[in-house]
N, C-alpha and C positions, 0 to 999 in steps of 0.2 A: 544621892550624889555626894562625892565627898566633900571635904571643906574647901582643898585646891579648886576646885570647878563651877562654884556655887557662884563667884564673881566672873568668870570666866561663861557660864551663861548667863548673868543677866544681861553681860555687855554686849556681848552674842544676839542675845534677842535685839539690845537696842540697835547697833550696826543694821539687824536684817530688817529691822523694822524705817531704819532710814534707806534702805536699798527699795521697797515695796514704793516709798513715796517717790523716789525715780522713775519706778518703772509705771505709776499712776500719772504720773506728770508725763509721761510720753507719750499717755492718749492723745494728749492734745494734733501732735504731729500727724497721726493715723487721722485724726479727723480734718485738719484743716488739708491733707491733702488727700483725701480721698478713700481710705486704705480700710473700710468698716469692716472687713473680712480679717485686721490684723486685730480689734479692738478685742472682740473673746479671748485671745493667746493672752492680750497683755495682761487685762483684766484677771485671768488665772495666773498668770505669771507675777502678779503681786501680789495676789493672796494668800501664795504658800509660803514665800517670805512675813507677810503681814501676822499670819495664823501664828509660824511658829514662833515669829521675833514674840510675840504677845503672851504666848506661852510662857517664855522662859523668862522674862521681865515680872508675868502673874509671878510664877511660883516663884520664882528665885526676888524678891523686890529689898532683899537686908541693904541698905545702902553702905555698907560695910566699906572700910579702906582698905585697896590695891595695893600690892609690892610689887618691887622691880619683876619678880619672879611670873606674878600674875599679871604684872601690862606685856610681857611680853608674849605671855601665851593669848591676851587675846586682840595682840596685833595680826600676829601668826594667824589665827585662827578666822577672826576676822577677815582679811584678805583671803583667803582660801574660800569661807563658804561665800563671802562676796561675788567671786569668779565660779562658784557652783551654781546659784542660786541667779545671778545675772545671765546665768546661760539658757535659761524658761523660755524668753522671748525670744531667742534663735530659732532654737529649736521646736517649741509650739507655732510659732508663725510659718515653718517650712514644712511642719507634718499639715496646717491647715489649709495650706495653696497645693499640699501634694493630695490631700484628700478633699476639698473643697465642700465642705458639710455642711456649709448651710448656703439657702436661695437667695433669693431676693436680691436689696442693698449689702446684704455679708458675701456675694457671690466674688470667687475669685476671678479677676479676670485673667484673658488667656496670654498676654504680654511677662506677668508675672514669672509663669512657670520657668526655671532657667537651671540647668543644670547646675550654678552658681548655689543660687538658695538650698538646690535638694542636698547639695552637700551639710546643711545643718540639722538633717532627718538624724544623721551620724552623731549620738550625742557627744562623745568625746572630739567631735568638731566642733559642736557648740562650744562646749567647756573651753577649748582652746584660745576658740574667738573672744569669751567673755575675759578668762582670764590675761589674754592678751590685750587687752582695751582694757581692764583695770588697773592693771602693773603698767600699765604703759610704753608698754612695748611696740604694739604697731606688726607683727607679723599675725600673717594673718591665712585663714582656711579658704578663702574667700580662690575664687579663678577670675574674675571681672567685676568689682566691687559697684561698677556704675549701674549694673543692673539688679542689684537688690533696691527694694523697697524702700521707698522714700524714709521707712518708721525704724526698720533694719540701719538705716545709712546715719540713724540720727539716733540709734539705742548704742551704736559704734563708736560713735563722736561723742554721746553723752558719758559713757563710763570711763573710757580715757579724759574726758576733762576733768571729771571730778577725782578721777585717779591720781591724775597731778599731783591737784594738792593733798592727797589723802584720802581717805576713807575714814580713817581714826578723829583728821579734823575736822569732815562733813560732821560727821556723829558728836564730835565734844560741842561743834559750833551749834548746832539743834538743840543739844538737849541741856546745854549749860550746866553740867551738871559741877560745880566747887571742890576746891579741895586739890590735895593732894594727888588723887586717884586719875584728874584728868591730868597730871603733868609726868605722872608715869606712861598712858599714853602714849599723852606727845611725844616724851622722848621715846617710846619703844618703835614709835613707824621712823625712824635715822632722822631724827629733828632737836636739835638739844638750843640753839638761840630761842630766848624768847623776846618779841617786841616792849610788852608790859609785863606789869607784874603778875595780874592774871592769865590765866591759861584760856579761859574762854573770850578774854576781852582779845587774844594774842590772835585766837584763830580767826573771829569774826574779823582784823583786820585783814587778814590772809587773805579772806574770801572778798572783802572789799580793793583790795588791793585785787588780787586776781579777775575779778570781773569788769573791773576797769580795765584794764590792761585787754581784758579778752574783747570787750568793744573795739577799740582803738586797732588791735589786730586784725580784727572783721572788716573793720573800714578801711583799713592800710591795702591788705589784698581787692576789695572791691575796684576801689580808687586805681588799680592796677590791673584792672582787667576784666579779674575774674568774676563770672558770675554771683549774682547774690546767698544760694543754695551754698554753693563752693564754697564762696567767702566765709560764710558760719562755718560751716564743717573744719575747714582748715586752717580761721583765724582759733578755732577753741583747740584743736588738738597739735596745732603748731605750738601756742603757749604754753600748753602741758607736755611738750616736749612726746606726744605720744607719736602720731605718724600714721594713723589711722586717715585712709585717703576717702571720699568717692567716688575718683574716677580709676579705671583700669591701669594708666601707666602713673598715679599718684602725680604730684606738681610737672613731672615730665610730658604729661596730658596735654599741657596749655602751650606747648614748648614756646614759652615767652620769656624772655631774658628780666622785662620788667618785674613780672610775677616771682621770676627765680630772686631777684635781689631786693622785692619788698617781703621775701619770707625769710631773710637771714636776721633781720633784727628782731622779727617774731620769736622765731627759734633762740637769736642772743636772750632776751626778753624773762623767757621759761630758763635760760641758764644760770640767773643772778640770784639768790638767795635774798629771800621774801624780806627781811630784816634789812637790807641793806635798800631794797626798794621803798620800804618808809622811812627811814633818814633821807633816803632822795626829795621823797613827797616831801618832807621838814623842811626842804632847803636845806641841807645838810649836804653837799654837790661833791666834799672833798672823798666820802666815802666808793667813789666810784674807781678813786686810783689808791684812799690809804686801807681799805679792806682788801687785806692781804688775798681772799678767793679772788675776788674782781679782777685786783692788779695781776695776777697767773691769768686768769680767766684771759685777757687781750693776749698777755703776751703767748698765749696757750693757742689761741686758736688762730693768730698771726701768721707762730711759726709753723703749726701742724699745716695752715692751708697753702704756705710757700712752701712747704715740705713735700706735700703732697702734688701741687702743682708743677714744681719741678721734676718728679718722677714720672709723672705722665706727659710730659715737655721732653725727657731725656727717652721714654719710650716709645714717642709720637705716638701717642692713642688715639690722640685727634686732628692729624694731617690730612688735609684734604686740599683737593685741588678746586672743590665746589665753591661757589660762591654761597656767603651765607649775608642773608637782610636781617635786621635787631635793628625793631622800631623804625624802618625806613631808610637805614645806614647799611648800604650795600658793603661787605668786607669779603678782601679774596687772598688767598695766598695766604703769606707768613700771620698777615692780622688774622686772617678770617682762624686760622688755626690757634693762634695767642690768646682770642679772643672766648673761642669755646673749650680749651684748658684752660684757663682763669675763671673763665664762670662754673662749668661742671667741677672743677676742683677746688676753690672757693665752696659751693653749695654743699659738696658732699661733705666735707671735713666739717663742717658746722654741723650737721644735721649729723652726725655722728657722732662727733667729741659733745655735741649737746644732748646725744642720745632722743634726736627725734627721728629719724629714719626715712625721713622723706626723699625720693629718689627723683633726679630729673634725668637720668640715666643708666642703664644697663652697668652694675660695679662686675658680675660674675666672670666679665673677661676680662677686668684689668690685668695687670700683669701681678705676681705675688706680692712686690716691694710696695704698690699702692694699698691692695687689700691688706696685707699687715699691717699697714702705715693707719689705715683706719680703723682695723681690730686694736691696735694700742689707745686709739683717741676712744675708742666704746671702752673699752678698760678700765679708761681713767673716770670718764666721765667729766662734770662739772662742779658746780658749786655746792656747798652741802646745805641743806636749808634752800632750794632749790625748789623746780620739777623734775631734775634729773636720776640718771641709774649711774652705775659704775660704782667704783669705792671713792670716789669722790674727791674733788681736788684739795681740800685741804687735809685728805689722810695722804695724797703724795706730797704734799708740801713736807707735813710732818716726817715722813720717812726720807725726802732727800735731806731737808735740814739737820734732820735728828740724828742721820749716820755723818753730817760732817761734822756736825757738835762733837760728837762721839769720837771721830777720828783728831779733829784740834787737841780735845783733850788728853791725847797720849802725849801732848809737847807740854801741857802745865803740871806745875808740882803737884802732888795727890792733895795739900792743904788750900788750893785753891778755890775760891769760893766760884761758881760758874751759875749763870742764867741764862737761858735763850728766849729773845724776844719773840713772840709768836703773835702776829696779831692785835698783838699792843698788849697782851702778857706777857708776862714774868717767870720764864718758867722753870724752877728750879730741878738739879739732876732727877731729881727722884719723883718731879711732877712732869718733864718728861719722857721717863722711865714709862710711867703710867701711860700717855698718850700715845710715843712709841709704839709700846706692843699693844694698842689696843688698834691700832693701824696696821700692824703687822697681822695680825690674828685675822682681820678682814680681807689683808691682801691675799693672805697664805689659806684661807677656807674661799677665796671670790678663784685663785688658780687651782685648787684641788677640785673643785667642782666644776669649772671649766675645763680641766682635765679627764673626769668622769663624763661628760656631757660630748667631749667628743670624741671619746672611745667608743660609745655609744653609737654617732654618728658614722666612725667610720665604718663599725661595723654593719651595720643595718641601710648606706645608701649606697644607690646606684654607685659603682666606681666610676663613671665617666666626671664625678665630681672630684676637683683634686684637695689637696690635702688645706691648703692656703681656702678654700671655700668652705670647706665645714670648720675651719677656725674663725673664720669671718662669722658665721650661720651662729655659732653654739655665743661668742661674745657676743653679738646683735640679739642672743634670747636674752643671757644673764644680766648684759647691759639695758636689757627693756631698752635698746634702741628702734627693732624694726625692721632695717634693712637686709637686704636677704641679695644672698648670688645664687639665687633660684632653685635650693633646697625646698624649703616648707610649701608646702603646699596639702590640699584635700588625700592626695594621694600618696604621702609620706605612710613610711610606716609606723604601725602602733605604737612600738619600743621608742623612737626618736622624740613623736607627741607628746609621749609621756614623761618623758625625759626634758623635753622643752616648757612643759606646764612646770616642773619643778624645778629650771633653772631660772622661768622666769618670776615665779613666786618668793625662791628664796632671793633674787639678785634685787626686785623691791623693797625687801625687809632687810637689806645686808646680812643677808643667811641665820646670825646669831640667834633671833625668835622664832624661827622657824624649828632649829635643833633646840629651841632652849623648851620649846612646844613639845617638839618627838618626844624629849627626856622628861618631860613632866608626863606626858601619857603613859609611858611606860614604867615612869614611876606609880604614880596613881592609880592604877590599876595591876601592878605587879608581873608586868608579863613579861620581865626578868626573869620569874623563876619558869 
C-alpha cells in the first residue's frame, strides 16, 4: 500500500473498530426486549467490522503524523464505510426473520414478518437506511417504521445520534489519540471551534455536553406525553437534528400540540454550536445573543417561521370549518384555523432550517411558495459547530456580509485601510478574501450537486411528482434534513438511491473531502492514465 494510505487505513481500522462497539452495545436492546433471534445478525454484524478494523490498525500501527490532505480522505472515507458496514444489522436481521433458521428461544416470531423489514433483504436498502441514520439525515426505506423490531428501531436511533456529533469525534474521544493528527480530523468532519486547547479534551466535552442535553430532551418529551420508548428514540435523534421516527406518521403520530411544541427547543437545542453551549454551562449567558451564529440563528428561524406561516395563511392550507380541541381547549373557525397554521408552520420551518426533518404533517401538497420557502431554510441550514447539514449559517453570514463589504468599498479611496468585524474578528481584505471564497466554493459545489441530484430525479420519477417536490426531496437528502413530499421510498428507483446515498454523504462532509478523497484515489493509484 502506498504511503498516501497507510494512515488513511490505520484510522480506518480504528473508526470500524469503534462502529463494532456500537453494534456489540446494541445486544443489550435485542435482549432486554426479547428479540434473541436478532442477537446472531448483530453478533456477526460486528465482527466483520471488528476483524477488519483490527486488521488494518495490526498491519498499518506507524503512529506517524496526518496532513490536511490525509484527514480529509479519512473523514471521507470514514463516513462512507461507516454507512457500509452499519448496514449488517439491517440487512442480516431481515434475511434472519425472512429465513428463520434457528428453533427454540432464537425462533422468529410470526408478528415480526412485515413487508416493512423484508424491504432490507435489498441490500442497497440497507446501505441507504445506514447511511441515512449516520449522515443524519432521517429519510428513510422504511413503509411503517413502528413495525420494525424493537433492536431495528434502536440501531436507527443509535447511529443518527452518534452521527450528530460525528463519527471522527466518537473515534478521537475513545482512542485519545494526541497530537496534531487528531485536530486535522476534527477539522476535516466541517468543525474548526475548538473548546480547549486539546483536541481530545475538546471532544470528550462535546460528548458530555451532548449527553446531557440528550437526557433533559428524553425527559422534556416524556413529561409531554409521550411514551417512554418514544421519548428515547426521539429525545436522541431530535438532538442530533437527525429525524429518524418510530412511529409511522413520525411526531404527527401523537397529533398533540404539547408534544409538537416540547420538540422545538429539542430541535433549537441540536441547532447551537457545541462551543457556545459551554460558555453557557460557564455562566457566560451573553454568548446566546453576542455569537454572531446564535444572534442569525433567532432571528433566522423567527422570520423563516412567520414567512412560512403566512404563506400557508395567504393560501388557507388549513381552513377548516371543524372544531379542533389542544389540550381540552375547544377552538372553531378563524382560531381553530390560526391556530393549526402557527403550529404546523412554526414546527416545520424549525425542523427544517435545523435540518431535523420531523413531520407532523403531510408538506407534499403544500403549495410551491411553502416548499421552496423550506428547500431555502434545508439549504442554509444552521450553526456551524453544531448537529446540523446545509452550508451553514455562518458561511451565509460571511457571503451576505462579505459582498456588502465589497460593495461599500467601491465608495473608499483605494488607500484605505478596511476591516470587517466578524464574530469579534478583525478581518482584514485579504483574510476576508480567504473566508469569502472558501464560502463561495461550498455554496457553489452544495448548488452544482444539488443540480445533478435533481436531474437525476427528474429523470428517473414518476411524473405525477411536480417540479417544486423533487427540489424539496434532492435538498432534504443533501441538507441531511429528512423530510420528504413522498418521493423516497423502498420502491424508488436504483439511479435516484444512489444518487441520494451520494448527496447525502457528501452534504455531511461539505462535499470538499469527499472529492479531495475521489482525487487522491485516483491519484494513488493512477487511473488517470
Amino acid at each position: 500500500m502506498g504511503r498516501r494510505l497507510k494512515p488513511l487505513a490505520r484510522d480506518l481500522g480504528r473508526i470500524l473498530e469503534a462502529l463494532s462497539g456500537m453494534i456489540f452495545l446494541s445486544i443489550i436492546v435485542a435482549i432486554v426486549w426479547g428479540e434473541y433471534y436478532a442477537i446472531p445478525a448483530l453478533v456477526i454484524s460486528g465482527m466483520v467490522p471488528l476483524g477488519l478494523g483490527h486488521l488494518l490498525t495490526t498491519r498499518y500501527p506507524d503512529p506517524e503524523d496526518i496532513g490536511k490532505l490525509h484527514g480529509m480522505m479519512i473523514a471521507a472515507s470514514g463516513w462512507f464505510f461507516v454507512g457500509v458496514f452499519g448496514s449488517l444489522p439491517f440487512y442480516l436481521i431481515a434475511w434472519t426473520v425472512a429465513l428463520d433458521p434457528y428453533g427454540g428461544p432464537l425462533a422468529v416470531p410470526a408478528n415480526v414478518v412485515t413487508p416493512t423489514l423484508a424491504a432490507f433483504q435489498d441490500p442497497l436498502n440497507s446501505f441507504f437506511e445506514s447511511m441515512s441514520g449516520i449522515t443524519g439525515t432521517g429519510l428513510t426505506m422504511t413503509d411503517d417504521e413502528s413495525v420494525l423490531p424493537r433492536t431495528l428501531q434502536w440501531w436507527r436511533t443509535f447511529i443518527e445520534w452518534v452521527g450528530g456529533v460525528g463519527v471522527i469525534v466518537l473515534t478521537t474521544a475513545i482512542l485519545a489519540r494526541p497530537g496534531s493528527g487528531s485536530l486535522t480530523l476534527y477539522e476535516s468532519e466541517a468543525r474548526s471551534e475548538k473548546i480547549h486547547p486539546s483536541i481530545v479534551s475538546t471532544v470528550r466535552t462535546i460528548w458530555w455536553i451532548f449527553i446531557l442535553f440528550t437526557f433533559l430532551s428524553i425527559s422534556l418529551l416524556w413529561l409531554a406525553g409521550m411514551p417512554p420508548w418514544d421519548a428515547i428514540n426521539h429525545g436522541m435523534t431530535g438532538l442530533a437534528t437527525g429525524g429518524f421516527s418510530v412511529t409511522d406518521g413520525s411526531i404527527g403520530a401523537y397529533d398533540s400540540p404539547l408534544i409538537d411544541f416540547a420538540m422545538i427547543p429539542v430541535m433549537v437545542l441540536g441547532s447551537i454550536a457545541f462551543p457556545v453551549h459551554y460558555l453557557i454551562f460557564q455562566g457566560d449567558l451573553r454568548n446566546l445573543y453576542t455569537d454572531i451564529q446564535t444572534r442569525w440563528l433567532w432571528g433566522y428561524f423567527t422570520l423563516g417561521s412567520v414567512a412560512l406561516i403566512g404563506i400557508l395563511l395567504l393560501n388557507g392550507t388549513f381552513e377548516t370549518s371543524q372544531v379542533v380541541v389542544t389540550n381540552g381547549v375547544v377552538l372553531t373557525g378563524t382560531a381553530a384555523t390560526l391556530f393549526q397554521t402557527i403550529r404546523y408552520g412554526l414546527f416545520q420551518f424549525v425542523s427544517a432550517a435545523s435540518c431535523t426533518g420531523f413531520g407532523t404533517t403531510g408538506v407534499g401538497d403544500w403549495s410551491p411558495q411553502a416548499q421552496l420557502t423550506m428547500s431555502l431554510a434545508m439549504f442554509v441550514g444552521a450553526a456551524a459547530g453544531s448537529t446540523v447539514g446545509g452550508i451553514k449559517l455562518i458561511r451565509a453570514i460571511t457571503l451576505i456580509r462579505g459582498t456588502a463589504f465589497r460593495i461599500r468599498g467601491i465608495f473608499y479611496p483605494e488607500s484605505a485601510v478596511r476591516y470587517l468585524n466578524l464574530n469579534g474578528r478583525h478581518l482584514s481584505e485579504i483574510e476576508l478574501s480567504r473566508e469569502f471564497e472558501e464560502a463561495s466554493i461550498i455554496a457553489f459545489l452544495w448548488m452544482l450537486f444539488l443540480g445533478i441530484g435533481l436531474a437525476v430525479l427528474l429523470l428517473t420519477i414518476d411524473p405525477s411528482f411536480t417540479l417544486e417536490n423533487a427540489i424539496f426531496e434532492v435538498a432534504s437528502a443533501q441538507g441531511n434534513v429528512g423530510l420528504s413530499s413522498g418521493i423516497t421510498g423502498p420502491d424508488m428507483p436504483v439511479a435516484p438511491k444512489v444518487m441520494f446515498l451520494f448527496n447525502m454523504w457528501i452534504g455531511r462532509l461539505e462535499i470538499i473531502p469527499v472529492l479531495v478523497l475521489l482525487r487522491g484515489l485516483f491519484d494513488t493509484f493512477d487511473l488517470y492514465r
